[in-house]
C-alpha beads as a LAMMPS data file, in Angstrom:
LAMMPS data file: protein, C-alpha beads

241 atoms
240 bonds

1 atom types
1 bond types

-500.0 500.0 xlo xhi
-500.0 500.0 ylo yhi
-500.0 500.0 zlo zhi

Masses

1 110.0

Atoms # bond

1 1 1 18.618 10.099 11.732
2 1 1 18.749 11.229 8.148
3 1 1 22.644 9.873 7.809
4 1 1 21.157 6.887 9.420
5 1 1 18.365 5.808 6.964
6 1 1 20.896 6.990 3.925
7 1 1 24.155 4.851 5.719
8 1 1 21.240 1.673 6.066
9 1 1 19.621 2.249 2.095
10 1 1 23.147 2.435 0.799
11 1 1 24.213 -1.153 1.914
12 1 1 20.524 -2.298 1.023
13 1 1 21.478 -1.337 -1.959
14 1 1 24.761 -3.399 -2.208
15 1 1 22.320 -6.455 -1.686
16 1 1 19.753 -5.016 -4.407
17 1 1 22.391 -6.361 -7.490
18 1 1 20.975 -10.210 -6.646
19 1 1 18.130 -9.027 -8.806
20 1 1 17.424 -6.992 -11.624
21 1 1 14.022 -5.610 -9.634
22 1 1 13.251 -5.289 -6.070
23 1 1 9.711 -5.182 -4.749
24 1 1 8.232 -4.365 -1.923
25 1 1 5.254 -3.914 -0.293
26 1 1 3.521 -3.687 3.542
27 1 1 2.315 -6.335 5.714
28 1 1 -1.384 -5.030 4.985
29 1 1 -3.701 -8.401 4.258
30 1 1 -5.241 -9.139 1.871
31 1 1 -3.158 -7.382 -0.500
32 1 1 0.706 -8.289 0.947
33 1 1 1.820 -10.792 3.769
34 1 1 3.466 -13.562 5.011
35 1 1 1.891 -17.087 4.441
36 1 1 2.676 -20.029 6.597
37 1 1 5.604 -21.170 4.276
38 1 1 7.503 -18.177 5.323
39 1 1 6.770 -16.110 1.331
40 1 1 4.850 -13.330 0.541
41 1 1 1.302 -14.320 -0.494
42 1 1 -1.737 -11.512 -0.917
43 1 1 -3.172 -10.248 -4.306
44 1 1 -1.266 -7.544 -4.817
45 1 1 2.021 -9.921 -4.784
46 1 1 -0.149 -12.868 -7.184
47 1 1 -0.428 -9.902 -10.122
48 1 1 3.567 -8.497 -9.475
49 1 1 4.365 -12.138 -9.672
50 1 1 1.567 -12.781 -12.775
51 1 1 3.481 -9.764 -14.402
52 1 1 7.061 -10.715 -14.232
53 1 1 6.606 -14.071 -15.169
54 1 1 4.437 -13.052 -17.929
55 1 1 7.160 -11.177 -19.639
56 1 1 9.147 -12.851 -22.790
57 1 1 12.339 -12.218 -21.435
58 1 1 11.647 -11.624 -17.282
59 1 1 14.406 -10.096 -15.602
60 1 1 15.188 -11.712 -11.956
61 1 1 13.109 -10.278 -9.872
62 1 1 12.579 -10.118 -5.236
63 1 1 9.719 -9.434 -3.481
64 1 1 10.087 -8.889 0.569
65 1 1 7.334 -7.541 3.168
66 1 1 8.756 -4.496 4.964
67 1 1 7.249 -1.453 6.773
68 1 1 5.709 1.095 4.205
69 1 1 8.002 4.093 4.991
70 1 1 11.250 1.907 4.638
71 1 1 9.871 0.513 0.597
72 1 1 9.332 4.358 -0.509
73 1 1 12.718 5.241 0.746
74 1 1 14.135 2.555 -1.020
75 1 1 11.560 3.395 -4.339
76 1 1 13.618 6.808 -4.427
77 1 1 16.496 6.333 -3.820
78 1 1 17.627 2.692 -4.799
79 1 1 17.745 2.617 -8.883
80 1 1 16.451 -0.857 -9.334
81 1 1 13.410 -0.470 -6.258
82 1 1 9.734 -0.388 -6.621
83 1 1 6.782 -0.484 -4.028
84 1 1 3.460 -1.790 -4.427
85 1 1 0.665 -0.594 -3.474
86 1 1 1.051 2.905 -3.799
87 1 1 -1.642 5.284 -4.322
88 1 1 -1.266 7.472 -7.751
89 1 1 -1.523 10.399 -6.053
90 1 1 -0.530 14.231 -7.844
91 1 1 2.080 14.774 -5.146
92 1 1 3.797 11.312 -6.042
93 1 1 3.283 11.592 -9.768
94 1 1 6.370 12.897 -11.109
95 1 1 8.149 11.170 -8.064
96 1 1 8.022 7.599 -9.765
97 1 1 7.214 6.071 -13.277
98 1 1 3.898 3.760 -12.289
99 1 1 2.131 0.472 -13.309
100 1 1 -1.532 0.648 -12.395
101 1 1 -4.188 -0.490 -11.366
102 1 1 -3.645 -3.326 -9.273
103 1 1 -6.633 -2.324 -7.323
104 1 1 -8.767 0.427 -7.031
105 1 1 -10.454 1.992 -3.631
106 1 1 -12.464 3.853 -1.472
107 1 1 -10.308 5.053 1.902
108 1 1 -12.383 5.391 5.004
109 1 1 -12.027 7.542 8.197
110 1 1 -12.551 4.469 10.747
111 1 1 -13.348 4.199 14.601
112 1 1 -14.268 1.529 16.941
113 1 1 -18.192 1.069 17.175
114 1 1 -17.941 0.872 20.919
115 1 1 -16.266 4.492 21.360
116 1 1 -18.612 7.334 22.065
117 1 1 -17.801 9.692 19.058
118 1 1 -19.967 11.346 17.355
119 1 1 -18.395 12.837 14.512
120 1 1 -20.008 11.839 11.132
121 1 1 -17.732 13.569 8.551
122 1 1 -14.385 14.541 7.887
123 1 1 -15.033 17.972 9.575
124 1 1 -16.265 16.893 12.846
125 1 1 -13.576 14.208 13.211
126 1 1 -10.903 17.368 12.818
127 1 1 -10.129 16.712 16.418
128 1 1 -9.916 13.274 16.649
129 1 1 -6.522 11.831 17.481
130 1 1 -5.869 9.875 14.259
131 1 1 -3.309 7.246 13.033
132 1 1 -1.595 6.441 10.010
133 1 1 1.591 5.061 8.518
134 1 1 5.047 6.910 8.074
135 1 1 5.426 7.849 4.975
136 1 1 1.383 6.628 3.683
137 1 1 -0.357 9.138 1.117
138 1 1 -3.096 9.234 3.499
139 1 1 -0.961 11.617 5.867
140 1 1 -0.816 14.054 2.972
141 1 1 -4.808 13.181 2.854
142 1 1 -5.410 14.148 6.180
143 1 1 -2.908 16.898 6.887
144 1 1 -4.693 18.879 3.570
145 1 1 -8.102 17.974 5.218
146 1 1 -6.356 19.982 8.421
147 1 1 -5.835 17.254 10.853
148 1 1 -3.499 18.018 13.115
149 1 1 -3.933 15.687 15.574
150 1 1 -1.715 12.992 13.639
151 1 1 0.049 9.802 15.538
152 1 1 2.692 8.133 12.903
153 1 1 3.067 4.573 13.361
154 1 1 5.202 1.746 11.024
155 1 1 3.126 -0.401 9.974
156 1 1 -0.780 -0.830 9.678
157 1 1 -0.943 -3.425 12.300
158 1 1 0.771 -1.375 14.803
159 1 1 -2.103 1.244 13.646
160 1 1 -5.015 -1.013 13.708
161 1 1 -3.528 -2.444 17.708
162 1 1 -3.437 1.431 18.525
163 1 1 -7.175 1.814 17.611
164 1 1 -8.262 -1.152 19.126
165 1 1 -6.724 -0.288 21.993
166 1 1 -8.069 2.833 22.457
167 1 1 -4.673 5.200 21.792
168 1 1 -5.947 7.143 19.189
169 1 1 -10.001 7.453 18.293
170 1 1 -10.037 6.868 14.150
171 1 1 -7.528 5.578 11.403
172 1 1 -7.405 5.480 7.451
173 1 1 -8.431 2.058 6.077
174 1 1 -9.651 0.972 2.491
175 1 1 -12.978 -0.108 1.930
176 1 1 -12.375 -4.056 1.165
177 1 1 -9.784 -3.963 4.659
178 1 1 -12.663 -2.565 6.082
179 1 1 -15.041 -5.735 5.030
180 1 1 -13.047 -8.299 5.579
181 1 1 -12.011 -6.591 9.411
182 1 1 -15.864 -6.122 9.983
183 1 1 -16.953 -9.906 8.565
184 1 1 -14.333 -11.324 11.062
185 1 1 -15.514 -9.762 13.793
186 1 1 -13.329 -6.412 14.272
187 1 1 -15.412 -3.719 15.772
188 1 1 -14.469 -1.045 13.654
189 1 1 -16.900 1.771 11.807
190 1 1 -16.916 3.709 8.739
191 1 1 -17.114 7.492 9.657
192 1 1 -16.562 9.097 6.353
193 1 1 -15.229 8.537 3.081
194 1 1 -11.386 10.294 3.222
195 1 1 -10.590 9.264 -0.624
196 1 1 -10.839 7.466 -3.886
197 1 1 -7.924 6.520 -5.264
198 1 1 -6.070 4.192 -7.924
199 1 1 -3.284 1.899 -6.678
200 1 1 -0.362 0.231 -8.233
201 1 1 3.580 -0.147 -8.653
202 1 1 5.815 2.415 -8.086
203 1 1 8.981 2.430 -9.391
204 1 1 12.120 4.311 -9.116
205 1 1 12.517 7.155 -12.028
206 1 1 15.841 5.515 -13.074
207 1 1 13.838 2.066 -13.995
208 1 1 13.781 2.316 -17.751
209 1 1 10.589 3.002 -19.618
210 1 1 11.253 -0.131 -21.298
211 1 1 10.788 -1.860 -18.654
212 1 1 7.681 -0.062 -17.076
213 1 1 5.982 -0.112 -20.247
214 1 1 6.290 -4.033 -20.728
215 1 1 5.093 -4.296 -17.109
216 1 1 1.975 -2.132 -17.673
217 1 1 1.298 -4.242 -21.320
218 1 1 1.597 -7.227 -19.429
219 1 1 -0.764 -5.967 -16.386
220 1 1 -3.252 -4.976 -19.324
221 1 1 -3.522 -8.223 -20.064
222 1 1 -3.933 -9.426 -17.414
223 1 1 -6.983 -7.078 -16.926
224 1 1 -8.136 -8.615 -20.095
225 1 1 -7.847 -12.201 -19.711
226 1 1 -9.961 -11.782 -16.759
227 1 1 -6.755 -13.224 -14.386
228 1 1 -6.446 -10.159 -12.358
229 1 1 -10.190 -10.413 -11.006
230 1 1 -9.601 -14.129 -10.451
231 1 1 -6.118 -13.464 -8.276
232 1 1 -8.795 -10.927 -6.511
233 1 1 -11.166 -13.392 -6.080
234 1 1 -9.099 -15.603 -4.845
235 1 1 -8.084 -13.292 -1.497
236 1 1 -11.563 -12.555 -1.439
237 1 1 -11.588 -9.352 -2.964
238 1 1 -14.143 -7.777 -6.170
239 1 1 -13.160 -7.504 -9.411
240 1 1 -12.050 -4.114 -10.330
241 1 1 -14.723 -1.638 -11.811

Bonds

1 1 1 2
2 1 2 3
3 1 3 4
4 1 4 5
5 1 5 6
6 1 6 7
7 1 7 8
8 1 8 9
9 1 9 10
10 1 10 11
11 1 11 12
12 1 12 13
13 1 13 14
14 1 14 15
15 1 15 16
16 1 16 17
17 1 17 18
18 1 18 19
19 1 19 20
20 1 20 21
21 1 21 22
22 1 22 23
23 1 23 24
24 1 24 25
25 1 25 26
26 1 26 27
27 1 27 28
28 1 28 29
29 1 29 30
30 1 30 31
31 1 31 32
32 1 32 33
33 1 33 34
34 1 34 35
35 1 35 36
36 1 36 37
37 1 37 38
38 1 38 39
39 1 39 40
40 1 40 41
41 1 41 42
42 1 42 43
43 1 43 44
44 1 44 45
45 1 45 46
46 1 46 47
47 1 47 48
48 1 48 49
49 1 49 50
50 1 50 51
51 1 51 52
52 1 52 53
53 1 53 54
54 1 54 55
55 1 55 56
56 1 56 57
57 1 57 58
58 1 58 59
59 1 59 60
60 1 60 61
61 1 61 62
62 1 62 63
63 1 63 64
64 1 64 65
65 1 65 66
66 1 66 67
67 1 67 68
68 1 68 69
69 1 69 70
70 1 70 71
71 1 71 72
72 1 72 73
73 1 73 74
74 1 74 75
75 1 75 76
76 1 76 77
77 1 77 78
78 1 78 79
79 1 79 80
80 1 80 81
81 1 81 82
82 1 82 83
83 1 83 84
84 1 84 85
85 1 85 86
86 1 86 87
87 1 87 88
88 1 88 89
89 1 89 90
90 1 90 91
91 1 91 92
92 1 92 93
93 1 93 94
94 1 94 95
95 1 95 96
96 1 96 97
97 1 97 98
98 1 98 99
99 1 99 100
100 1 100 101
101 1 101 102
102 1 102 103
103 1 103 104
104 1 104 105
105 1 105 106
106 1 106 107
107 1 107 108
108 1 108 109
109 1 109 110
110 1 110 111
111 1 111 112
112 1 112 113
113 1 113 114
114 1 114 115
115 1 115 116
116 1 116 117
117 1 117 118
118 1 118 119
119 1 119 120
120 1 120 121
121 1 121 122
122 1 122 123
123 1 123 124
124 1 124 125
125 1 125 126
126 1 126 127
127 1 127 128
128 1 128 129
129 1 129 130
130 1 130 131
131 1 131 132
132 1 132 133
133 1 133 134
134 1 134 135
135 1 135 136
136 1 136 137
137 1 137 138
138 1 138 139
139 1 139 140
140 1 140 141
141 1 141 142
142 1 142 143
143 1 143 144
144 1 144 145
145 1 145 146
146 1 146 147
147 1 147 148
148 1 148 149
149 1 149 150
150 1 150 151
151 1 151 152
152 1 152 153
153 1 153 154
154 1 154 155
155 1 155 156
156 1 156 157
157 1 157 158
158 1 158 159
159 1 159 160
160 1 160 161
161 1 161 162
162 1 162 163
163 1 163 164
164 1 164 165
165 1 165 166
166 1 166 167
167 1 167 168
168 1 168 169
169 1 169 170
170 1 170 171
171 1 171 172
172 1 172 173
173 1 173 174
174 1 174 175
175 1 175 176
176 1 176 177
177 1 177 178
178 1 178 179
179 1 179 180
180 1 180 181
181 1 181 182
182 1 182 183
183 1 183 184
184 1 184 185
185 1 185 186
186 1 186 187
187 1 187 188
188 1 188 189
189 1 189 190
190 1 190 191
191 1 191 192
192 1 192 193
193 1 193 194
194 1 194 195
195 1 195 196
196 1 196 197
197 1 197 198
198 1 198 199
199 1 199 200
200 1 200 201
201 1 201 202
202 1 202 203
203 1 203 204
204 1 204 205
205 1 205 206
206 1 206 207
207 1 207 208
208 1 208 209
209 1 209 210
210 1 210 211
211 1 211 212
212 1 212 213
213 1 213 214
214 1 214 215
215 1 215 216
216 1 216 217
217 1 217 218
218 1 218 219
219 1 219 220
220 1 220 221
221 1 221 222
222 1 222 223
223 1 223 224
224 1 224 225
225 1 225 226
226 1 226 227
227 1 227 228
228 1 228 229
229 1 229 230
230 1 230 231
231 1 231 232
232 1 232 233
233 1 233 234
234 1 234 235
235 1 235 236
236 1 236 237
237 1 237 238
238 1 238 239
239 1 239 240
240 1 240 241
């Protein structure tokens, strides 16, 4: 499998030399999907477009919707590769050089509201059999909160269908997900709050510091102008505390 995934990133990365940068992020609305016209819309992909084209002299630049666990393979181990939005966890700090915050959240533990479980924290949902994303930070989350009971899916959709459906009892989703799921109707439940974190770009460690560090200026700014909240606002998301 592992000669597989290396054989399939090496003639990605044949492709990757149409641009100078490759992004990538997960189908995972509001933040990153497809739009009717066939291109990557959400409000994570408005700022990594707001950035780049921000930039005196922008580099060409991709950005493509692909499972999660198939962008952080490429992030480290394609040179010109990042993926978006990562959490800025310890674990992945020295793994990639990082442009943050593109958004900022609270992770919940979630269940349906018509399933009969009782658990009401993080210690009574132990048991629970709970899915996640290949590859997501939230797997590290809930394997050091000792759940064991772990079912590894590729995308968050495939996830969410798998709770809804009753195949596993809870999943990981952030706090503004969770609104927007529960305002259209979803019957989904907060059971407890599984982390805080900060989310942004990852990039691959061979990306120069040049380049990350015009990026971040140009995310500041951003920030500043007030155009991040208003690319929020637009998806229906809260400016950033």
């Amino acid at each position: 499998m592992r000669i597989v995934l290396t054989l399939s990133l090496v003639l990605l990365a044949s492709f990757a030399q149409a641009a100078d940068l490759r992004f990538a992020t997960e189908p995972y609305p509001p933040y990153g999907f497809i739009g009717d016209d066939g291109q990557p819309k959400g409000s994570a992909v408005e700022q990594v477009r707001a950035i780049m084209e921000s930039l005196a002299q922008p580099p060409s630049y991709s950005i493509e919707i692909i499972p999660w666990a198939r962008a952080l393979a490429l992030t480290e181990e394609v040179p010109n590769h990042c993926a978006f939005l990562a959490a800025r966890t310890s674990e992945r700090e020295q793994r990639f050089r990082w442009v943050t915050p593109l958004s900022v959240d609270i992770n919940h533990l979630v269940a349906r509201t018509d399933r009969n479980i009782s658990a009401r924290s993080l210690e009574e949902a132990r048991d629970l059999a709970v899915g996640a994303q290949r590859d997501d930070y939230t797997v590290g989350l809930l394997q050091a909160q000792n759940f064991r009971n772990l079912d590894l899916s590729a995308s968050f959709d495939l996830t969410l269908s798998k709770l809804l459906s009753g195949r596993i009892d809870a999943m990981p989703m952030v706090q503004t997900v969770l609104e927007k799921q529960m305002a259209a109707g979803v019957p989904i439940r907060s059971i407890a709050v599984l982390s805080r974190q900060q989310l942004g770009i990852a990039c691959n460690r061979q990306v120069p510091e040049a380049m990350i560090e015009k990026m971040q200026a140009a995310l500041d700014r951003l920030r500043i102008s007030g155009e991040q909240d208003r690319i929020r606002r637009q998806y229906g998301l809260p400016p950033l505390p």
